[in-house]
N, C-alpha and C positions, 0 to 999 in steps of 0.2 A: 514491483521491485525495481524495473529500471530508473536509470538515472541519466536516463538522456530526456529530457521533459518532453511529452507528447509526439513521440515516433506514431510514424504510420504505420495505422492496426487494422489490418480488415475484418471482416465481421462474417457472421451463420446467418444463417435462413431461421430466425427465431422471434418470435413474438415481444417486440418491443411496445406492449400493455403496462403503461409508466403506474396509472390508476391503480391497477392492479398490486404492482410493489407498493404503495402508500397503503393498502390494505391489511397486507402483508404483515403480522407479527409473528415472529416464529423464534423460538430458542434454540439456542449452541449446543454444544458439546460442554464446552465449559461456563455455560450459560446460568441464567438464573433472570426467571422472568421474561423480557424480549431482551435481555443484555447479554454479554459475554464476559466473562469473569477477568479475562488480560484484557481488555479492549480498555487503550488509552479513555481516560471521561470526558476529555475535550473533543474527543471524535465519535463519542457516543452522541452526546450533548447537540455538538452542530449537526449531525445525521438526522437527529430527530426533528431538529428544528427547520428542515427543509422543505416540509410539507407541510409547515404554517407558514411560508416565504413564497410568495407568487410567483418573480420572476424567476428562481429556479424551476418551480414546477411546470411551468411554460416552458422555459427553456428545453429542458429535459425531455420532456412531451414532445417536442416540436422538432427538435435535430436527431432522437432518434427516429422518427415516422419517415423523414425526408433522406436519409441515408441506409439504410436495410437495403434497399436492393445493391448498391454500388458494395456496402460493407461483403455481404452475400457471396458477391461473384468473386470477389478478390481471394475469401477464403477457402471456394471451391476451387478455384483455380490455380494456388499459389503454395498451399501446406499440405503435410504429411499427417493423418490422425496417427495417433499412438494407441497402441491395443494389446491387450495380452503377444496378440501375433507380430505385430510391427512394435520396432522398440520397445521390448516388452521390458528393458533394462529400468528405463523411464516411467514405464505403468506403474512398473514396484513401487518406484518410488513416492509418484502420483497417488498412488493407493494406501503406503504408508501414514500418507500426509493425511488422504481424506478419513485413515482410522481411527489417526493422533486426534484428530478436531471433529470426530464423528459428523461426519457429514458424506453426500454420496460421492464415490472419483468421479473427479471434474473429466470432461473431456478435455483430451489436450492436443495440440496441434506441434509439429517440429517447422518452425519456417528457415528456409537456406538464407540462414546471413550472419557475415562474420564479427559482428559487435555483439558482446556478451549481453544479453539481456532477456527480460521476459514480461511480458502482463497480460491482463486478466482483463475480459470485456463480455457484452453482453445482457442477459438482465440473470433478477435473481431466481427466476425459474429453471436457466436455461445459460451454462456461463461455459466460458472457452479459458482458457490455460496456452497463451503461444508462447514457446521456446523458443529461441533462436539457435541453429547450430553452431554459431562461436558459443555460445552456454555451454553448452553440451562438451567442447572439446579443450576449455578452459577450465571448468570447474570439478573436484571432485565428488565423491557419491554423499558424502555429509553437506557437502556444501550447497550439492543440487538439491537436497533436504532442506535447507532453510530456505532459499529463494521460491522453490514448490511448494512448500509449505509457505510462505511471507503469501506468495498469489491464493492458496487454499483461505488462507485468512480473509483476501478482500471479499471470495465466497460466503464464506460460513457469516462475515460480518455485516452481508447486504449493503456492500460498496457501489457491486457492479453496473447498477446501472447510473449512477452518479458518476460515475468512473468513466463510463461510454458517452454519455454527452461529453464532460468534461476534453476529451479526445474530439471528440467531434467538434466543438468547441472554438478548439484551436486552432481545426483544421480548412479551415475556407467555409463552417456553417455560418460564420458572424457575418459574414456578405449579406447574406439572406434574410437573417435573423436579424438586423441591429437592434430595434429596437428592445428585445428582449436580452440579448445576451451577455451585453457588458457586469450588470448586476449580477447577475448567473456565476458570469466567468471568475468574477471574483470572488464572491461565496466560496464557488468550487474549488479554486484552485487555494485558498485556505483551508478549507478543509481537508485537500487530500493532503498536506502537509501532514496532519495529524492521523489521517489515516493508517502514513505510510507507518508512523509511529507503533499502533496496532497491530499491523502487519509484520513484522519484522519482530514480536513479540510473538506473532503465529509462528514464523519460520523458526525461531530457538528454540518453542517445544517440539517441535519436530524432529529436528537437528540433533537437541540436545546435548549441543556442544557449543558452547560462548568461545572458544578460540578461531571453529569453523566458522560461523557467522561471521566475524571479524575478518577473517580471510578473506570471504564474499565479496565485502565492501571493499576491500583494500583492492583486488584482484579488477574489480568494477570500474576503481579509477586509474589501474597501470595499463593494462590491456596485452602486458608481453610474458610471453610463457620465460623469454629469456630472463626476466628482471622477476619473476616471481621469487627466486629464492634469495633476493637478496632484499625485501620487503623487509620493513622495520616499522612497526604497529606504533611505538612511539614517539618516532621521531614523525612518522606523518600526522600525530593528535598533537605534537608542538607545533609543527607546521602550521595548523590551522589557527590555533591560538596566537598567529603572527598579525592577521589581521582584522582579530575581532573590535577593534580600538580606530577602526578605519572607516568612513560613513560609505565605501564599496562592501559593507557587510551588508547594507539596504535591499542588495540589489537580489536576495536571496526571497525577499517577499513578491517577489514576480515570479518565481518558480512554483514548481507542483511535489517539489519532493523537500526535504529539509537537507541542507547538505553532510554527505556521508559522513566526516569526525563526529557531528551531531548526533546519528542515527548511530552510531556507535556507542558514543558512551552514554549514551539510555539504554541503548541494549542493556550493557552492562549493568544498570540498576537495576533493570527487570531481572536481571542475572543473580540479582542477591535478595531479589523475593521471595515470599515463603510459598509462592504461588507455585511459581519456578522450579525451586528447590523440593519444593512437594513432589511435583509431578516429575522430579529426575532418579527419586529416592534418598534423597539426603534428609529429610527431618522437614521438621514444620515451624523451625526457626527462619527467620529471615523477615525483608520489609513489608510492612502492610501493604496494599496496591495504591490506598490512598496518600501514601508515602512515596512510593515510585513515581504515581501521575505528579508530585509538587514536585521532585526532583526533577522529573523528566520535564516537564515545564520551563524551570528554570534553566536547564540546557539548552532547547527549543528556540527560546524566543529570540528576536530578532532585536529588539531595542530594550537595551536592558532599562527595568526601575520603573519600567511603565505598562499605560494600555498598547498592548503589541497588534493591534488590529480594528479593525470594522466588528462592530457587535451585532453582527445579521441574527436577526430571528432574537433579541436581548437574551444570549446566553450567556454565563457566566460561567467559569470553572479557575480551577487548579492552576491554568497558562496566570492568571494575573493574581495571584490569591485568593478569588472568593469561593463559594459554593462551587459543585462540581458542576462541570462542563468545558466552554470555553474557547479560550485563545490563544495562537501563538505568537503568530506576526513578531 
């Protein structure tokens, strides 16, 4: 969920067995096959293709095995687990999430610190959920719903461990690693662009409320309890649109996340899916998925009219027109 790219996460005492995730085929909740029924196709697509990619899979391998202890001690040392007994306010929540997207509740950690954020590391055996308490004292109880749920998503979607190199990545492993990581780092960090897409299609079924989410985002980039209510949803999605015509939109393909007005009004397509719509109780009208992923694509991209990226692993999809998978860049 965060949108501050690659803050510092520390890590559990858990078995980082990369091999193992590559083995690994397991279905959703809202699955079908090894797929998930919201899960953007361009972030299905490049997920799969990561383990026919060498130097991610080295990478990946290689910066989790050399960081688990230092990850380890930070999270023993640093956070609050949340439990029926401790913050039990949070568990509910945490458990609502894991009912929505049938999967098990995550553990979750509270870490003391005042920038609103949260994410999700670990592998997919074994995955952590850290809150931050400016989350906690910024956001309301639907709202902590969709960010809880947005992180439950990169569980149920077998992000996590693609997610924890990525992090690591960034973090002083490429010293060590060069030779492997540049290729890596850039895969990765296209990719979780489209993840994050996914994600945040997890946190609206949870939520199930498209004004909450919206708030989320908005609330993400003011950061003041004072200015909250005087937020205006549309004059910040004009704002944005002030410099899409400007070649400092570029500089959005070096991030990990897609920027918020973006992450919004995709939301909002997924919002008028029958997918959606189904699972809220409204009827079984609304857009096909593979109508939202062209839509949401066309939102996404970074340079319009064209190929928007590197075609790691030759996938294709929805981000450029063709068959599903894909790109955003």
């Amino acid at each position: 969920m965060s949108t501050i790219d690659n803050p510092v996460r520390p890590a559990a005492a858990i078995d980082f067995d990369f091999s193992r995730f590559i083995d690994a085929k397991k279905s959703g909740a809202w699955g079908r096959h090894d797929g998930v029924r919201y899960a953007y196709a361009a972030d299905v697509a490049m997920l799969r293709s990561f383990s026919r990619i060498r130097p991610v899979e080295l990478a990946a391998t290689a910066v989790v095995n050399t960081s688990k202890e230092m990850m380890r001690s930070q999270l023993l040392g640093t956070m609050i687990k949340v439990s029926p007994r401790q913050f039990p306010s949070i568990y509910k929540i945490a458990k609502h999430c894991a009912d929505t997207l049938t999967v098990p509740t995550p553990t979750v950690y509270i870490k003391n610190h005042p920038v609103p954020n949260a994410y999700t590391y670990g592998t997919d055996e074994e995955s952590f959920i850290v809150i931050h308490s400016g989350l906690v004292d910024h956001f309301d109880e639907k709202e902590l719903q969709f960010v809880i749920g947005h992180e439950t998503g990169h569980i149920q979607n077998k992000h996590v461990i693609y997610n924890t190199a990525l992090m690591i990545l960034t973090q002083g492993a490429g010293i060590f690693l060069a030779w492997i990581v540049q290729p890596a780092l850039v895969a990765l960090q296209a990719w979780y662009r489209r993840a994050e897409i996914t994600c945040d299609r997890a946190g609206l079924l949870c939520c199930q409320d498209v004004d909450a989410a919206c708030r989320s985002f908005m609330k993400l980039a003011t950061g003041s309890h004072k200015l909250y209510p005087e937020m205006n949803l549309d004059a910040y999605l004009e704002q944005f649109e002030e410099g899409q015509n400007s070649v400092g939109r570029l500089s959005e393909a070096f991030s990990t996340h897609p920027y918020l007005p973006k992450r919004i009004h995709a939301l909002k397509v997924f919002g008028e899916s029958a997918l959606y719509r189904g699972a809220i109780g409204l009827g079984e009208a609304g857009l096909d998925m593979e109508e939202v992923d062209r839509r949401t694509s066309e939102i996404i991209q970074i340079m319009k009219g064209g190929d928007n990226g590197t075609n790691f692993g030759n996938t294709k999809g929805p981000d450029d027109g063709r068959s599903a998978g894909g790109k955003d860049q």
